[in-house]
N, C-alpha and C positions, 0 to 999 in steps of 0.2 A: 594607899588610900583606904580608909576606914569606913568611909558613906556606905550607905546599902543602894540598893539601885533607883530607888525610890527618892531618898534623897538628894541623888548626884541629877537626876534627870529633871527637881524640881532647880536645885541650881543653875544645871544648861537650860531648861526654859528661861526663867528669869534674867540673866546675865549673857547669854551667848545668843540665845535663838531669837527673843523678844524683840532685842535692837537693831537684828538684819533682817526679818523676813514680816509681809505685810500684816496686819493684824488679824484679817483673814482664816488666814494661813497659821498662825501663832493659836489661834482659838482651835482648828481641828489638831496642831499637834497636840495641846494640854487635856484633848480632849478623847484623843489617840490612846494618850500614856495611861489619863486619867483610869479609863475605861478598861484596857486591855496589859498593857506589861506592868503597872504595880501593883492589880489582885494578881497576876501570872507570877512574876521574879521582883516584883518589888521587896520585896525583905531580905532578896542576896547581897554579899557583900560583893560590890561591884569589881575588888582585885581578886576574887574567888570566882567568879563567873567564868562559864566553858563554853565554848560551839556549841557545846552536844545539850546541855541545860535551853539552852538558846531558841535549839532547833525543837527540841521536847517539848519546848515553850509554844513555840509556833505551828505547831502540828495539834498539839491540843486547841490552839482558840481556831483554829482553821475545823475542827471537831466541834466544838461546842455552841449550843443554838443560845446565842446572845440574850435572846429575850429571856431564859432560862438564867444565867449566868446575872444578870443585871438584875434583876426581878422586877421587869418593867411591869407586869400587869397584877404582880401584887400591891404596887404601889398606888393604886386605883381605888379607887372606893368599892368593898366588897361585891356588891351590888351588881357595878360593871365590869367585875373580872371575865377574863379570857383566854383561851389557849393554855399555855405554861401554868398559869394561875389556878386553873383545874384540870390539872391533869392531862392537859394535850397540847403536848411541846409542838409549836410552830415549825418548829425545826428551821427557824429565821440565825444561819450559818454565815460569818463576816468572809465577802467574796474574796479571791486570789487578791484583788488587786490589794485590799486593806489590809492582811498576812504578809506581803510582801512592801506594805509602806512601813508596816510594824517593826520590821528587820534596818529598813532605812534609816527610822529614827535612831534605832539604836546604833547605827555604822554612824550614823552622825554624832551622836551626843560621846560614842565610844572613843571618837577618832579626834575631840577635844580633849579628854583625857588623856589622851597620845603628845597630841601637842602642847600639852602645859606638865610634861612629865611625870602624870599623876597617874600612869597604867605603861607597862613596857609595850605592849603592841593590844590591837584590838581585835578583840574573837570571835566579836561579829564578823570579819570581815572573810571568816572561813568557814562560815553558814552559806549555803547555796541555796536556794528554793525553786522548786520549777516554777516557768511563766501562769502554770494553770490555761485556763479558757478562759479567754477575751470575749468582750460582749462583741454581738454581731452587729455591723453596721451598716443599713443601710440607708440611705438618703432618698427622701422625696425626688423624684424623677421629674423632668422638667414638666411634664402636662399635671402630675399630682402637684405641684409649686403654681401653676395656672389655675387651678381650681382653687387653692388655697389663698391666692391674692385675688382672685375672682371674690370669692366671700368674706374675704375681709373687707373689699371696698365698700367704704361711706362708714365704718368705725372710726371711733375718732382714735384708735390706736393704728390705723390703719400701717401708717408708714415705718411701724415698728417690723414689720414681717416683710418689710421693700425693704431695712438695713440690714434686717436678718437673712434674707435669701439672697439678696445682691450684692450684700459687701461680705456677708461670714459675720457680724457684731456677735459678740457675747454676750448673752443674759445681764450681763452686770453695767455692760460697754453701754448696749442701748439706754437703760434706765439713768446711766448717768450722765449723757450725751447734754451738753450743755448749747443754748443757743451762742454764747461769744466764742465757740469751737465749730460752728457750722457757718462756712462761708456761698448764699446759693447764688449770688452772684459767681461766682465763679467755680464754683462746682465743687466744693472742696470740705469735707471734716476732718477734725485733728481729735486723736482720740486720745485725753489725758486722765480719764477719771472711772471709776467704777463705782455702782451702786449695790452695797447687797444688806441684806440682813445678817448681824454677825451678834450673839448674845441675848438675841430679842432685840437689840437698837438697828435700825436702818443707818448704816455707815459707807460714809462716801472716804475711797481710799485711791491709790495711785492703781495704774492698772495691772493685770497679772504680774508681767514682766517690762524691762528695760524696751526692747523689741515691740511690746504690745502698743507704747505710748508709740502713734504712728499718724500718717496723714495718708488720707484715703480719698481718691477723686469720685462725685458724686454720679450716679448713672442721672439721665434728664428727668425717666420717671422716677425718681427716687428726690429728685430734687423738687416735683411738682408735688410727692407724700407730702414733705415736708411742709411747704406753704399753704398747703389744705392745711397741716397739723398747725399750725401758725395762729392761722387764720379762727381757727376752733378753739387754741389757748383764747386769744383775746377776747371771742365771744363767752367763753367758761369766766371769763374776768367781767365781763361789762352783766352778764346774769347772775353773778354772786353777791351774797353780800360782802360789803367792800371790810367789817369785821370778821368773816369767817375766810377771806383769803389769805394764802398764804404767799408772798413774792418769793419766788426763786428765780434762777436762770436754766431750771433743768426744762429740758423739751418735753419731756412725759409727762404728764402729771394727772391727778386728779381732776374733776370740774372744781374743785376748792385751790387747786395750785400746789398742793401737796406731794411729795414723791411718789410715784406707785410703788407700791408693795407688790414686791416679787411673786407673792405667793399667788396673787390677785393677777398679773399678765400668766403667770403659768395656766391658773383657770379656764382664763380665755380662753387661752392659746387651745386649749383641749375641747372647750365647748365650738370653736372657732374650725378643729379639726372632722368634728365628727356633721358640724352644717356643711364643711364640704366636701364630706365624703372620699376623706383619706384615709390613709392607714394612721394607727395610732402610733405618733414618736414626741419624743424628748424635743423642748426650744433649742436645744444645743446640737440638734440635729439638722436644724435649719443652717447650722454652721459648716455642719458635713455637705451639706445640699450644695450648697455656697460653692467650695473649693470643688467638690466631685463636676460640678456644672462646668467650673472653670477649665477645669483640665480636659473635658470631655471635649470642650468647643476650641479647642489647641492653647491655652495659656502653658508658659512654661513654667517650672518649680518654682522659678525667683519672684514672678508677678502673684503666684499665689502664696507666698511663704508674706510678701508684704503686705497684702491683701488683709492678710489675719493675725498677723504681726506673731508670728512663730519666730523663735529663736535659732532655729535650724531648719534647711532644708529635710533633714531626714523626719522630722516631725511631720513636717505637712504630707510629704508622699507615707509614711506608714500610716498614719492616724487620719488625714483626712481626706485621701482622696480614695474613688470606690470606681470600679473599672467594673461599668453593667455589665450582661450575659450578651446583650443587643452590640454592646462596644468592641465585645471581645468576635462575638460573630460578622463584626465588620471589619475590625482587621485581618480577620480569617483568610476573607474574602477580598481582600487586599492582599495578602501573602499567596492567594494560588491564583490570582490573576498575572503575578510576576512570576510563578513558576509554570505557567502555562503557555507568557509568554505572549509579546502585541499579537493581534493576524491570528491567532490559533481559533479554531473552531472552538466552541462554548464546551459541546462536547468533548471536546477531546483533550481531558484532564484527567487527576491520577483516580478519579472516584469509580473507572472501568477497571480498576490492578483487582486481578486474582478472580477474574471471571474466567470462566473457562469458553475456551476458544474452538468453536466446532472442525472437525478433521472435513 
């Protein structure tokens, strides 16, 4: 193979990655490689390339402060420069998890060259990287989830944080939630579509995964959100003008009938958090909430792995469920309640060991 790395990885995007993986997803790889491996190894020749170039590679961009390396704030009108741009590096450093997606593109794009005999074996695949630090997770506790639908109620987004806290919906799930996919007679939505911003255009695509497209039975108040939300579409339709609206089938919208912009429920969501006097988290924490809740009031792996349309059991128990300090001091106390034994005095358990015992 002759390519340099830069050229083989614009090939495998175009011709390999592009046709299997959602458009989404195909925008942050191009945007991955763009950015990061062809200023890094983009001009190696791809049958020359080592582990050890690889790993040299990934140890420097896991070092170097991006803002600095892009020259995002000289790109700015002088005027408004910032940080990097005078002299005072942000020190804004690409986290473990993007260093370590870095490595994946390449084990992927390397391991077609494998397969179409155009490399004898691949060398990414003998770079290791440590996991780093995971971000910390924790989820709205049920009475923070009470305050936070407490002060949502009477928003006409209200029932967006009832599908968000009671069923796990994704950011993208909810926004693209169609009404001929929500059935309230019978308690039921089927979730086939997603809504996000991809390129600057709002783009409706298939969901995450195969697993994500799922049917999810409606809770009662969740199904009463909904026909408030209904009810508030048709009145946003009968006070607009009948030229500035827009017909869709999506449940969210604007008072014009337009999709909401992502960026615009995120706002909320934040102005929404601090009227009721919560902790500041991510909408996709409200997903965490979701499953953590689940588990907590005895659902097993399988009711929540379908709940959120996870692909694997091991997904939903690493990533989303969150075992409080309150949970963990109840099963405590469930474990020495059976080492103490029915009938036994309250007192008389192991928390008297290693007193001393007067002669």
């Amino acid at each position: 193979m002759k390519q340099n790395v830069a050229e083989y990885l614009a090939y495998w995007l175009e011709n390999v990655s592009k046709p299997k993986v959602r458009r989404v997803t195909w925008v942050n790889y191009e945007s991955l490689i763009r950015n990061y491996i062809i200023p890094g190894i983009g001009k190696k020749q791809v049958a020359r390339l080592t582990a050890r170039e690889i790993r040299t590679f990934l140890l420097r961009v896991k070092a170097t402060c991006q803002c600095c390396a892009l020259e995002k704030e000289k790109k700015r009108p002088e005027r408004k420069r910032r940080c990097c741009a005078i002299g005072k590096c942000c020190e804004k450093y690409p986290s473990d998890r993007t260093v370590r997606f870095l490595l994946v593109l390449l084990r992927s794009a390397l391991q077609h060259a494998v397969r179409e005999d155009d490399l004898p074996r691949n060398v990414a695949r003998n770079v290791e990287m440590s996991m780093g630090t995971q971000r910390e997770i924790e989820p709205l506790s049920a009475e923070e989830g009470r305050q936070l639908l407490a002060a949502a109620r009477g928003e006409g987004i209200w029932a967006v944080y009832k599908l968000a806290i009671r069923l796990g919906l994704r950011h993208g799930e909810v926004l693209g939630l169609r009404w001929k996919d929500v059935d309230l007679h019978d308690g039921v939505i089927h979730m086939r579509q997603s809504l996000q911003r991809v390129s600057g255009e709002l783009t409706v695509s298939a969901t995450k995964t195969r697993r994500s497209t799922r049917r999810v039975a409606l809770p009662g108040e969740s199904v009463t959100a909904l026909r408030a939300r209904r009810a508030q579409q048709r009145a946003d339709l009968l006070a607009a003008d009948p030229k500035k609206w827009h017909t869709s089938d999506l449940v969210f919208t604007t008072r014009y009938g337009t999709p909401t912009e992502p960026r615009n429920l995120n706002r909320s969501f934040e102005a929404l958090s601090r009227r009721a006097g919560i902790r500041k988290v991510r909408f996709h924490d409200l997903r965490h909430t979701c499953a953590s809740l689940l588990h907590e009031q005895g659902a097993d792996a399988r009711t929540i792995m379908e709940v959120l349309g996870h692909s694997t059991i091991r997904v939903t128990m690493d990533v989303y469920t969150f075992v409080r300090l309150d949970s963990q001091r109840s099963a405590f106390d469930r474990v020495g309640a059976v080492l103490r034994g029915e009938g036994n005095d309250p007192d008389d358990d192991d928390s008297r060991a290693g007193t001393p015992v007067a002669d």
